[in-house]
N, C-alpha and C positions, 0 to 999 in steps of 0.2 A: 092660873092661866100662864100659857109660857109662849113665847116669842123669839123671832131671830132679827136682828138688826144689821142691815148693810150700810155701809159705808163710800158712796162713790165722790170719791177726788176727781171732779170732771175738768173740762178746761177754764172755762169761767166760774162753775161755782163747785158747792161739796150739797150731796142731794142726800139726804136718811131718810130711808126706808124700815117701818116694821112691819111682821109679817107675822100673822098667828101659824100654826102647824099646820094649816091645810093649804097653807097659801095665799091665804087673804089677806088685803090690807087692811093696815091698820091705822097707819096714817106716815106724814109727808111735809120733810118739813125741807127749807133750802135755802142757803147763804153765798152769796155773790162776791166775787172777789174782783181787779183788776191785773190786764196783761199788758205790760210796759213795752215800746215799743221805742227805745232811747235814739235807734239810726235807724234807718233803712235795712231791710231784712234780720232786724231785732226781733224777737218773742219773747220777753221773760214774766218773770212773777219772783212776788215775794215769798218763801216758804213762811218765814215767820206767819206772813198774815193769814195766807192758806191754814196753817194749824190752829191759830186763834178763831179764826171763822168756824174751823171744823169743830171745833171746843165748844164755841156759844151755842151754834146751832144743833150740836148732838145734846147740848146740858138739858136746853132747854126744850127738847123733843122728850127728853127722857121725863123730864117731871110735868109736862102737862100730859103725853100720849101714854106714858109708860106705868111711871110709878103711882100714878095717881089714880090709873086703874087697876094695880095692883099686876101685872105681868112682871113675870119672871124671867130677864132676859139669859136666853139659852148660849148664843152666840152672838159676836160681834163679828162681821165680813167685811173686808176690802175690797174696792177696784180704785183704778184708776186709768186715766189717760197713758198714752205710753211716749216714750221717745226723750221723757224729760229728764235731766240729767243739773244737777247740785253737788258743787263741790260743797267740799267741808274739809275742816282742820284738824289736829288731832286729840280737839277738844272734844270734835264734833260740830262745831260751829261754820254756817255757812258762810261761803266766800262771795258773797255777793247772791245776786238772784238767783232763779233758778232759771234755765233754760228749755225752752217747752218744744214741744211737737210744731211749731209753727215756722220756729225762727230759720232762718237760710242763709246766716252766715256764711255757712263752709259752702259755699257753693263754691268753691275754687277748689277746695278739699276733697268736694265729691267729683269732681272733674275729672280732679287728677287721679285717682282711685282709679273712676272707669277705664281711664287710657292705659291703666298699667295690667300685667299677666296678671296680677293675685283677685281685679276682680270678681270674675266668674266664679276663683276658687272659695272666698269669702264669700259672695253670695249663696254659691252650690251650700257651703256647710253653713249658714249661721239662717237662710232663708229669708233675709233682709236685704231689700232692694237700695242698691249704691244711693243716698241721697242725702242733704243737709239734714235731714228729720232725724239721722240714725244718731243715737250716743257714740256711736264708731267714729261717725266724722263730726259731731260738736265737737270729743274730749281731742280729737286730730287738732282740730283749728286750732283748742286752746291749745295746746304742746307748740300749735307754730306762729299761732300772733299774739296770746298769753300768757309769755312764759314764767311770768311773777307766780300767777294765780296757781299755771299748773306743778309748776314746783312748792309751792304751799301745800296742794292737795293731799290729803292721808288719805280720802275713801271719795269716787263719784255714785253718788245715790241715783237715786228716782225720788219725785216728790214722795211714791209712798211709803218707797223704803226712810226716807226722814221721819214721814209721818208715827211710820210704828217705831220708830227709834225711840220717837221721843215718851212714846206712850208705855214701851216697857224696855227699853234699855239695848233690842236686838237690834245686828245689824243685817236682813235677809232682803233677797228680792226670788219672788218666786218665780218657777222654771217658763210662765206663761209672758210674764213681764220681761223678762231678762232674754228670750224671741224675740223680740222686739228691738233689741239694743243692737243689732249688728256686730256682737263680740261672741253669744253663745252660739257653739255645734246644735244646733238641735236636734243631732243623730247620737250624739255621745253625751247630750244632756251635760258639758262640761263645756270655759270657757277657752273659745278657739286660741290656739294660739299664735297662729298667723293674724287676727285680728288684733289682737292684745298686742303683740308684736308692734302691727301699723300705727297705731294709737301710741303705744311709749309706755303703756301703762304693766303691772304685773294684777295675779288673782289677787292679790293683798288689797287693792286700792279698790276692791269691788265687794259687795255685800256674798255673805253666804246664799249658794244656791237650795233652794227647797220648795218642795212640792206646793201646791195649791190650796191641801188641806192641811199643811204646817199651823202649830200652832207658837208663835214666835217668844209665849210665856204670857205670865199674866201683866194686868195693866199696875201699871208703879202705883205704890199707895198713895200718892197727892190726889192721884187721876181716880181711883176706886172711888175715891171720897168725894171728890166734887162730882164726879157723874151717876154718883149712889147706886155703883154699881158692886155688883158678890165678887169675892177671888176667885166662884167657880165659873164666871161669865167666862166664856172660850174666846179667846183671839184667834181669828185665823185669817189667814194674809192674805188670803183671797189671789184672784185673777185681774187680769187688764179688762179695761172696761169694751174693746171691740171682742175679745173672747165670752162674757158675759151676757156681752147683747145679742151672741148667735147662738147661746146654750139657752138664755131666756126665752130667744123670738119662737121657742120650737123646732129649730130647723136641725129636723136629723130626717140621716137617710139619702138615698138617691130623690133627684129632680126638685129638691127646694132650695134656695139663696133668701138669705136676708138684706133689705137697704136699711144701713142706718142714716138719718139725717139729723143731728144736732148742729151744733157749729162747723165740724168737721162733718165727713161723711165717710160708707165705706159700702160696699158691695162684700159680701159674705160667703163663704160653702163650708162643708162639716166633711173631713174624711179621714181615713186610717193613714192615708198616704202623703206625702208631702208632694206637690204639684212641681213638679221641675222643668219647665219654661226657660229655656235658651237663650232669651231675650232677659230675663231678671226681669219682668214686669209685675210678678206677684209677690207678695207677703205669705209666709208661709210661717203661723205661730201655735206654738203648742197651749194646747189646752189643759191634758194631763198625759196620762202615761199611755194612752192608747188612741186618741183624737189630738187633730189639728185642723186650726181655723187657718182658709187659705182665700185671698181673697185680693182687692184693691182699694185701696185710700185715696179723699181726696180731701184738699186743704178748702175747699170751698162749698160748704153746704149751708145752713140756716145763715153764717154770720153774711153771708155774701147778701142775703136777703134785707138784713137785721141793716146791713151797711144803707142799700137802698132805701128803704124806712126811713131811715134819720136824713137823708139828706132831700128827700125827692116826697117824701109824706106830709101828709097835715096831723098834725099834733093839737088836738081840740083842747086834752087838758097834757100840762107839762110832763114831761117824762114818761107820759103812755103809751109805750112803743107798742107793749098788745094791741090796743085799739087802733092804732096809727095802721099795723100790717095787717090786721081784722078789713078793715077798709080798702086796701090795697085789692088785697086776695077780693074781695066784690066785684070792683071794679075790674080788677081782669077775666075775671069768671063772665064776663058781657065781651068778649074777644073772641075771634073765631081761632083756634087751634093753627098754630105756624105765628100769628104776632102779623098776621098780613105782610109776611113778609120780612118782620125785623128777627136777627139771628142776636147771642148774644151768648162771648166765648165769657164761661162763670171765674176768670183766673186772677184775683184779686188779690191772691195769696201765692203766686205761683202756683203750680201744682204737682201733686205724686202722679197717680196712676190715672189714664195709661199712658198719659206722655212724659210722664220723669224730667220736668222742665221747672227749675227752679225761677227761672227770668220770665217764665208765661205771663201775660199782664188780659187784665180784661177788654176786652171788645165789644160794642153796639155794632154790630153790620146789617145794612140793605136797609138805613132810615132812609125815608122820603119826606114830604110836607104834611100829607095826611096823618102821621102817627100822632099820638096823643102821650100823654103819660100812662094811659090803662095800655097800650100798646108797649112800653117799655115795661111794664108792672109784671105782664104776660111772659114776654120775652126772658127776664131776670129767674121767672120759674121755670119755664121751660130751658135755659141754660145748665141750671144745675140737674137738673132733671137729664138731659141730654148728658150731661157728663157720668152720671149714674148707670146710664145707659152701656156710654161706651163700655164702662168698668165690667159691664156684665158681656156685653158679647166679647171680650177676651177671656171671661171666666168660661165661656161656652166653649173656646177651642180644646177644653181638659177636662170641663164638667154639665154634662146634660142637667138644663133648668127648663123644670117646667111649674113653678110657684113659686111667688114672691111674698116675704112676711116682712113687714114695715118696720119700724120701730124709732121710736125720736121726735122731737116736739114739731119740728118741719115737716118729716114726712107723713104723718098722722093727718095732718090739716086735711078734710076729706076732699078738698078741690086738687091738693098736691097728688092726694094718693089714688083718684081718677086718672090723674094726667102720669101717672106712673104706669097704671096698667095700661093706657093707650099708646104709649111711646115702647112698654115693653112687649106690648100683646098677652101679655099674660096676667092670670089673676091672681091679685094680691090682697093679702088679708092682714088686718092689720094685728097684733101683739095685744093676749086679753090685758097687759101691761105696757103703759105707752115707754116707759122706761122698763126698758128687759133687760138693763145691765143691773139691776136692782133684784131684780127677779131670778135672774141666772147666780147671784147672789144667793137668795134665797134657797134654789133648789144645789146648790153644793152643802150647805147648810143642811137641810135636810137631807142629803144622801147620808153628809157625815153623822150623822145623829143617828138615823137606821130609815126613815120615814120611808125612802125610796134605799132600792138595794144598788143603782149604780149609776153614774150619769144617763144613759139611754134611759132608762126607764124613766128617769125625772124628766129627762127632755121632751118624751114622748106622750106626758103629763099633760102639757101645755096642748090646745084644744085650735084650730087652727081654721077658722071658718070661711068661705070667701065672702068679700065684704063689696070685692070691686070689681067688676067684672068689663073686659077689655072693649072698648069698641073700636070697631075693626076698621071702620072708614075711617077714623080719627087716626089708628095708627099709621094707615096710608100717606095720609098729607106727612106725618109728623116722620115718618120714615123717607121722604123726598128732602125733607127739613134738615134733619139729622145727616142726609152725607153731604150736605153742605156742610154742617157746622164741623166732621170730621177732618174735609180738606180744608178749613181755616186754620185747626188746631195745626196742621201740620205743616199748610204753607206759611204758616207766618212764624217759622219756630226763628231765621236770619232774625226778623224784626223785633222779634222777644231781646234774641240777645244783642242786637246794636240798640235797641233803648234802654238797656243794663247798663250798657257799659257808657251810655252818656251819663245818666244817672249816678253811678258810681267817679266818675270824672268830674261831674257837677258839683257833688260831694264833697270830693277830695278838695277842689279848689278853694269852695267856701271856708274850709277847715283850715286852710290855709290860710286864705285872707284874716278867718279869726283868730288866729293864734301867734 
């Protein structure tokens, strides 16, 4: 028997997946890491620990799922998160953490970009919206408030570029990943040089570019041996994990979009064309050599939920956050649609799309005495929800949607994904795979292999039911609802940034007084 194994480097943990050849699972295993959070608009992580985790949890996947049934594994597949960026030395060895998709340091960096002429021009070629999230403006910052670390630097990775480094010696980020970073043309599939320029950096200090289906060489003989694995097992570098999740979810073709809802979130579309949007409000990332995912992120999906949970939940037994937000979701399922009333901006994390506002903070609006906590419970989904929202009727000014495919531990919950077709109107179905960046994993795999002759045809694999069906009075209230929460997002964008900037004063001073 033979199998394909994915590999997703997510934001808090690393998820393996195996897959027989027809696409079934085979089993699931997942190891959890921590995101340091050392100041104020910090995000990092360990690489170190990230690779040890990803270590134990594939060993031990492989000998109770794998070898002990006797599979033959065919390939090994990557994704991962994108936006994250690790120096290292010219040992190779990292220079402290890594720096993720979260963190908003450079928010003075991304500022200043926007105000200047080369924006537009960098956006136009590289399809990466001006923001702290980009590796454009982390490795900026470090050149201008780093400059120990940045002058150490021999190469800026991505976790996964570390990852395979360490596994067989290469140093690649592939063409889908390196979209992402705000330095690649993705017209010339080469890096911009106006971007590289901005940044201080040259090609040398960045991984080799290569396809999707690149195989980077085989795994180092330590690694063969502890994960009893063949020489002939395939390494391939795989995709980012929001490209994955919309080749998984099925979504090819005119009039479908995918929501992803994990910790992060993202609204989705599949086309030949690259969306170019005057305003720089879209992501526009390749997939391969003929598709690009084009679409909107946002920093505030499950974890915003996950945050509410722990602070505002009953925890019957310790550390049960499932059952803690299993209870939740009940409780608000007894609420009438709107929260009676209470609105609630999801911006906990700042946010990306569609308002581009790194200083956004969250908001309760329109409490009264009547609310309860199932009234905030309500509210806290329907925010993020609402923000999903927006992301999609911007995707409408360029791309007609008329279905919705789910995908992600958040949006799957079937109370979430009711309140999804009722705020979008349309019906959405959820992913035969609740994780489709796993799946979308699997079917590159299998193209490579021969099983499917091309991406369409694999994508088009994927079977697509309706599961949710819209109700339409419900969308009424919830579209009354919704342009309010719209003009919050926008009139309070002053108040976002003068409580930045007390906060950063606040900061500075204590740092002061400690030192």
């Amino acid at each position: 028997m033979e199998c394909i194994i994915s590999i997703e480097l997510g934001t808090n943990a690393v998820r393996v997946y195996a897959f027989d050849m027809k696409g079934n699972t085979i089993g699931f295993a997942k190891g959890s890491y921590p995101t340091f959070h050392p100041h104020p608009d910090y995000s990092e992580q360990d690489p170190e620990q990230i690779f040890i985790t990803m270590l134990y949890v594939l060993k031990n996947f492989l000998s109770e799922k794998i070898h002990s049934k006797k599979y033959n594994v065919l390939s090994v597949c990557f994704s991962a998160s994108m936006h994250s960026v690790l120096a290292i030395d010219k040992h190779g060895v990292p220079l402290g953490n890594a720096i993720t998709w979260a963190d908003n340091r450079g928010k003075k960096e991304a500022q200043a970009l926007r105000g200047s002429p080369l924006a537009e021009a960098i956006y136009q070629a590289t399809g990466t919206p001006i923001h702290p999230m980009s590796p454009l403006i982390k490795i900026t910052w470090l050149k201008n408030q780093d400059k120990e670390k940045f002058q150490r630097t021999y190469k800026f990775l991505s976790i996964k570029s570390y990852i395979i480094q360490q596994l067989t010696g290469a140093y690649v980020i592939d063409y889908s990943l390196a979209s992402a970073t705000g330095l690649l043309d993705i017209h010339t599939r080469k890096w911009d040089p106006q971007a590289l320029a901005y940044a201080g950096i040259t090609e040398e200090q960045l991984p080799e570019l290569v396809p999707i289906v690149h195989s980077p060489g085989k795994l180092q003989p330590q690694y063969r041996v502890s994960l009893g694995l063949s020489a002939d097992t395939k390494i391939l570098v795989g995709s980012s994990d929001g490209c994955f999740a919309t080749l998984g979810a099925g979504v090819w073709g005119d009039g479908k979009a995918t929501v992803t809802i994990e910790d992060s979130a993202a609204v989705r579309v599949v086309g030949t064309n690259v969306l170019q949007d005057k305003k720089g409000r879209f992501f526009n990332y390749i997939l391969n050599d003929r598709y690009y995912i084009s679409g909107g992120p946002s920093n505030n999906g499950g974890v915003v939920f996950e945050w509410f949970a722990k602070q505002f939940g009953d925890f019957k037994n310790a550390y049960d956050i499932e059952s803690c937000m299993d209870e939740l979701i009940t409780e608000a399922a007894t609420v009438e649609p709107g929260s009676e009333g209470l609105l609630f901006l999801p911006y906990l994390l700042g946010e990306r799309a569609p308002i581009w506002n790194a200083n956004a903070r969250g908001v309760y609006f329109g409490m009264n005495i009547n609310h309860e906590k199932k009234h905030f419970t309500r509210a806290t989904v329907e925010g993020i929800l609402y923000e999903m929202y927006s992301i999609e009727k911007m995707l409408q000014e360029y791309h007609t949607i008329n279905h919705i495919s789910v995908n992600g531990s958040f949006a799957t919950i079937p109370f979430c994904t009711q309140l999804l077709a009722d705020i979008f109107n349309k019906p959405v179905s959820i992913s035969p795979n609740a994780n489709s960046v796993s799946l979308g994993a699997y079917l590159l795999c299998a193209t490579e292999i021969g099983v499917f002759q091309n991406l369409d045809e694999a994508a088009r694999s994927i079977a697509l039911p309706d599961t949710c069906k819209p109700n339409h009075y419900n969308h009424g209230v919830y579209a009354k609802y919704y342009s309010i929460f719209e003009k919050l997002s926008r009139k309070l964008s002053d108040e976002f940034e003068a409580l930045a900037s007390l906060q950063q004063s606040g900061t500075a001073i204590h740092h002061a007084i400690n030192t």
